[in-house]
LOZAZA-967071 format. One record per residue (C-alpha): residue number from 0; x, y negated, z. Coordinates in steps of 0.05 Angstrom, whole numbers. Example, Ala and Ser with C-alpha at 12.3 -4.5 7.8 and 13.67 -1.06 7.14 Angstrom:
(0,(246,90,156))
(1,(273,21,143))
% end
This chain:
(0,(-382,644,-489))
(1,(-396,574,-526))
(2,(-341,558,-590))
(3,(-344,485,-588))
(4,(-313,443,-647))
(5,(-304,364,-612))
(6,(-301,322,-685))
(7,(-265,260,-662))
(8,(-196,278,-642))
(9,(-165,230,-583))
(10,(-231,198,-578))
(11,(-248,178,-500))
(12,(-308,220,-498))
(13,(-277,274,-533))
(14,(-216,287,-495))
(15,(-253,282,-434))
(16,(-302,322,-447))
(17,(-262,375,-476))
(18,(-226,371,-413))
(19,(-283,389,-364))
(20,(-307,442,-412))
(21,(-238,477,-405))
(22,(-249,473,-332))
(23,(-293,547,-340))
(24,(-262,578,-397))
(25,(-305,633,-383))
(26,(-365,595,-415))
(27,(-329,552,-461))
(28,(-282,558,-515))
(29,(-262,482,-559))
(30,(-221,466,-605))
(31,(-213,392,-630))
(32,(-201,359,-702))
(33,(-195,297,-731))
(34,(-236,264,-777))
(35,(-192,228,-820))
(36,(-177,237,-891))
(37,(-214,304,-887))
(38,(-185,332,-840))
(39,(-242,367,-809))
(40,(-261,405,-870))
(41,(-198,442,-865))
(42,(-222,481,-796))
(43,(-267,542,-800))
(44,(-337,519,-774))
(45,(-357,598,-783))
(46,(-322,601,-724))
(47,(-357,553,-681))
(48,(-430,552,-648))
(49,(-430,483,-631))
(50,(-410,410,-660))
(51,(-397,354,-610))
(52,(-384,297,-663))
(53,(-362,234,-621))
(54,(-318,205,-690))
(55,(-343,136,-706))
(56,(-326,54,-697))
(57,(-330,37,-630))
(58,(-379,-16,-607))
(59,(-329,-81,-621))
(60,(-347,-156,-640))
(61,(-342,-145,-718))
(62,(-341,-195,-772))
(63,(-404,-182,-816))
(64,(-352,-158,-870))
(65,(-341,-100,-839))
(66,(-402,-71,-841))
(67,(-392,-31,-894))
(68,(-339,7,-861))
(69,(-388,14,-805))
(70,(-441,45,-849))
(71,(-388,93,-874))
(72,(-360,116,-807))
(73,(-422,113,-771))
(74,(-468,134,-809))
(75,(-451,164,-866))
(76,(-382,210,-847))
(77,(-439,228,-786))
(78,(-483,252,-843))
(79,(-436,291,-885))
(80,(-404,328,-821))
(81,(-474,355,-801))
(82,(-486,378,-870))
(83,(-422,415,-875))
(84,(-438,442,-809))
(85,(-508,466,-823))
(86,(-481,495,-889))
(87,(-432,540,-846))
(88,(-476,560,-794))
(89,(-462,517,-740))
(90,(-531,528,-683))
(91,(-530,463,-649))
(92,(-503,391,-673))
(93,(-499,340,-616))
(94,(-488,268,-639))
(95,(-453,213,-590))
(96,(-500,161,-611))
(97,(-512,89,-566))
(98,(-566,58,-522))
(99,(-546,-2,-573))
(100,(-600,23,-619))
(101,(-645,-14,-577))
(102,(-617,-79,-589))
(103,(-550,-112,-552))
(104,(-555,-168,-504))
(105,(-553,-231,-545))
(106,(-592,-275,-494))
(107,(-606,-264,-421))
(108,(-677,-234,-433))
(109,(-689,-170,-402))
(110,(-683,-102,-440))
(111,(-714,-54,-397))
(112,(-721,9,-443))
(113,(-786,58,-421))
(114,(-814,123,-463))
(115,(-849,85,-503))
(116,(-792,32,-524))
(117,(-776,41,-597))
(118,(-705,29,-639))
(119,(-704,-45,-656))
(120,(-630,-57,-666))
(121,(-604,-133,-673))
(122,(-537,-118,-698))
(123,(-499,-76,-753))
(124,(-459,-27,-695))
(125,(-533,-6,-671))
(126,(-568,-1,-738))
(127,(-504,43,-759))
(128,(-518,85,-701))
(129,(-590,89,-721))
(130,(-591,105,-791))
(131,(-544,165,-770))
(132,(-603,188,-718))
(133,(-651,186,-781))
(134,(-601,229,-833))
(135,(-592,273,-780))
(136,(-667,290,-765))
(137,(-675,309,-839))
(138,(-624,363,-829))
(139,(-654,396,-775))
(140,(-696,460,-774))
(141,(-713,521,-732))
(142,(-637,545,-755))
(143,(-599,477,-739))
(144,(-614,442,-671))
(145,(-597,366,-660))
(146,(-576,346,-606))
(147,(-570,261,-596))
(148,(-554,228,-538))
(149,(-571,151,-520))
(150,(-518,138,-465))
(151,(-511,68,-438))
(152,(-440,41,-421))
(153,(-398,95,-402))
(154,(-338,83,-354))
(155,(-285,122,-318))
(156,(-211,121,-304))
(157,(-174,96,-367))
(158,(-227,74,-415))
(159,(-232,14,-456))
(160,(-278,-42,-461))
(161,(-310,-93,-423))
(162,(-328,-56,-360))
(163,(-253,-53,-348))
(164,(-233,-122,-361))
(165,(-303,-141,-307))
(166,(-271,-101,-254))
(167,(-192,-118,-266))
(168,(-239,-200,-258))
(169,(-259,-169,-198))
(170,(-188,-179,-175))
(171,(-163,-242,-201))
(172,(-220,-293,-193))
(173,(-242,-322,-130))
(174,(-309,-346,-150))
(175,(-361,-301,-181))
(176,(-433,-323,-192))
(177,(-486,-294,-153))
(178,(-526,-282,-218))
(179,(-554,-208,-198))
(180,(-576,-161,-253))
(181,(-602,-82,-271))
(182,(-547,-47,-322))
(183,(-551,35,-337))
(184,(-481,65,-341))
(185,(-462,127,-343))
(186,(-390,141,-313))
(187,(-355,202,-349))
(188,(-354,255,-310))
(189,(-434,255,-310))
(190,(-436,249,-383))
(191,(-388,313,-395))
(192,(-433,341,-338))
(193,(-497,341,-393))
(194,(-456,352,-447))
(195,(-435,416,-410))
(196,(-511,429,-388))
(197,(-542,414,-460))
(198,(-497,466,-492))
(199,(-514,523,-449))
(200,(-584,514,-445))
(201,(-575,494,-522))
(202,(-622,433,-518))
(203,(-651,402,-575))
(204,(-682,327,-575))
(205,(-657,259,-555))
(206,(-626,245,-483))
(207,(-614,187,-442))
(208,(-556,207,-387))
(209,(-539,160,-342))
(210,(-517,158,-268))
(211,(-563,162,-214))
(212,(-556,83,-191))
(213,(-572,25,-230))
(214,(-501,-15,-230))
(215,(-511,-92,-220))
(216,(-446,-140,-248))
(217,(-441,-173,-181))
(218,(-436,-114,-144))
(219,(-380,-79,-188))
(220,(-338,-141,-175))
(221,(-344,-142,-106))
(222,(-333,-76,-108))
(223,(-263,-75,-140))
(224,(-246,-145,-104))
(225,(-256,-102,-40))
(226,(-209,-46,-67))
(227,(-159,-82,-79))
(228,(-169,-133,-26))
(229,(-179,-189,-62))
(230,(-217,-245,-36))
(231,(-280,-260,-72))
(232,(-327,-316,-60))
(233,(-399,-301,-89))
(234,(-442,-372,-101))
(235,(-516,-377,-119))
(236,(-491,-445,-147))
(237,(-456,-412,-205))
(238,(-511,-393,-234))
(239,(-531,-457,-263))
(240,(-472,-454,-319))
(241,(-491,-378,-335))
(242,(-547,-404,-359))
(243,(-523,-469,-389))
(244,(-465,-412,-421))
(245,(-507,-364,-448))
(246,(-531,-399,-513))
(247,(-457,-406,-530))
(248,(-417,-356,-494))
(249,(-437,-281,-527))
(250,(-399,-249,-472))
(251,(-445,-282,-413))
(252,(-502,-243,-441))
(253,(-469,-180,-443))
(254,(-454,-184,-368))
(255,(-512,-214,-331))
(256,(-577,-196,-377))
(257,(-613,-133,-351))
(258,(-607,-79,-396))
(259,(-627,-7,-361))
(260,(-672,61,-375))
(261,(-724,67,-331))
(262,(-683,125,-286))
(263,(-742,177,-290))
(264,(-718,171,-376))
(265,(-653,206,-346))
(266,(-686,259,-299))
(267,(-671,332,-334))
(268,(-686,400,-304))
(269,(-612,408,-291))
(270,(-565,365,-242))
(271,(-511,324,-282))
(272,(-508,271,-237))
(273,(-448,286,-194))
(274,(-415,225,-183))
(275,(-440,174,-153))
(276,(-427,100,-175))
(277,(-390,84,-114))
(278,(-345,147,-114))
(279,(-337,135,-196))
(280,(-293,74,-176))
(281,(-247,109,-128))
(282,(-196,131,-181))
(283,(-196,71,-238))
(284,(-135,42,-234))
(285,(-132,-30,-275))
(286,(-53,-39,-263))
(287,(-49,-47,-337))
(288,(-119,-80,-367))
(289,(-114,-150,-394))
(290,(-160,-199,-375))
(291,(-174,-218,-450))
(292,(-248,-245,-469))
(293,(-304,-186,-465))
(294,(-343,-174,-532))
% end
């Protein structure tokens, strides 16, 4: 039996996560609790054998002047919980950190990430992200495993962000460029899959999860425009005012550029991978996403 503290109450990941664990209470036992004005110093870490801390700012397009509260969230609350965990025994730490560390897609260059790719993050969300990686490594020892996971964008029914305002466009636009791409995502089932997987083999390291296809933008929107039978007309044409976009239009970057791990990063000696990226679109309802500008 695992005792798993999730540190990021009503967090996506978290609550989904915590659901699937509770799907064999006979291996898992969690408990959640928030992060907010201390609030997770009030539960009894003796109790627990693992932390799954998933608290911080989500990825969003932030003003430079709040950095600083990125630093703090990201990085710095990140810091302090591990300490306080290590100081009361906790075995493993595993930290929800981002593929951002990399760098974001501010142009339509490639970023195709290999073994060999190193941290080079272009933006305060990533460096956040990164500095927390760094604290955390200094904490660790034979006693205190940590545990930090690189997932790309993850996805599933309900979740926020720009993959759900790309497939509700799916469904309202009848042109679409024909501007095809390589994106890693990882759709939530799989990730609570190796979340699941790294605490009972109590893994130690850095991970890349992400599902077992590459996605491509033009094929999620034809995708959902199929779904929900929507006509969609796909032109090569298009393409032309991507590129005459991209210099000015952050969010063309975001959607066409490759970004992707090379898939053998994600390969593990355990299967995590359950759902594949056509079946991961089966249940996403986007009856009630607005169509607002991505970030």
């Amino acid at each position: 039996m695992k005792k798993v503290l999730i540190t990021g109450e009503n967090s996506y990941v978290g609550t989904n996560v915590e659901a699937w664990l509770k799907k064999t209470p006979e291996l898992f036992e969690v408990d959640t609790v928030s992060t907010f004005n201390d609030e997770w110093k009030q539960a009894d870490f003796t109790k627990y054998d693992v932390i799954f801390h998933v608290a911080g700012i989500a990825h969003v397009d932030a003003k430079k002047k709040m950095e600083p509260l990125y630093r703090k969230v990201n990085t710095d609350l990140t810091i302090e919980v591990a300490r306080w965990a290590k100081e009361h025994g906790i075995k493993q730490f595993i930290f929800m950190s981002s593929g951002i560390v990399f760098r974001e897609s501010k142009s339509l260059k490639a970023n195709v990430v290999t073994p060999e790719t190193k941290p080079n993050p272009n933006g305060f969300y990533g460096d956040s992200k990164l500095q927390a990686e760094i604290g955390l490594h200094e904490l660790e020892d034979d006693s205190f495993k940590v545990t930090i996971l690189r997932p790309p964008m993850i996805y599933g029914p309900n979740c926020k962000g720009n993959f759900m305002r790309l497939a509700k466009l799916g469904t309202v636009t009848p042109i679409f460029p024909a501007f095809h791409n390589k994106r890693s995502m990882l759709f939530i089932d799989n990730l609570a899959e190796f979340v699941k997987q790294i605490i009972l083999r109590e893994e130690e390291g850095t991970f890349y999860p992400q599902n077992k296809e590459l996605a491509d933008t033009v094929e999620i929107v034809k995708a959902f425009a199929k779904q929900n039978n929507h006509k969609l007309h796909v032109w090569r044409w298009l393409n032309f005012f991507v590129y005459l976009g991209s210099p000015f239009i952050r969010s063309l970057n975001k959607m066409f550029a490759d970004f992707y791990y090379l898939p053998e990063m994600s390969k593990y000696d355990f299967e995590y991978q359950l759902i594949s990226q056509e079946d991961s679109f089966k249940n996403i309802s986007l009856d009630n996403v607005s169509l607002t500008h991505m970030n």
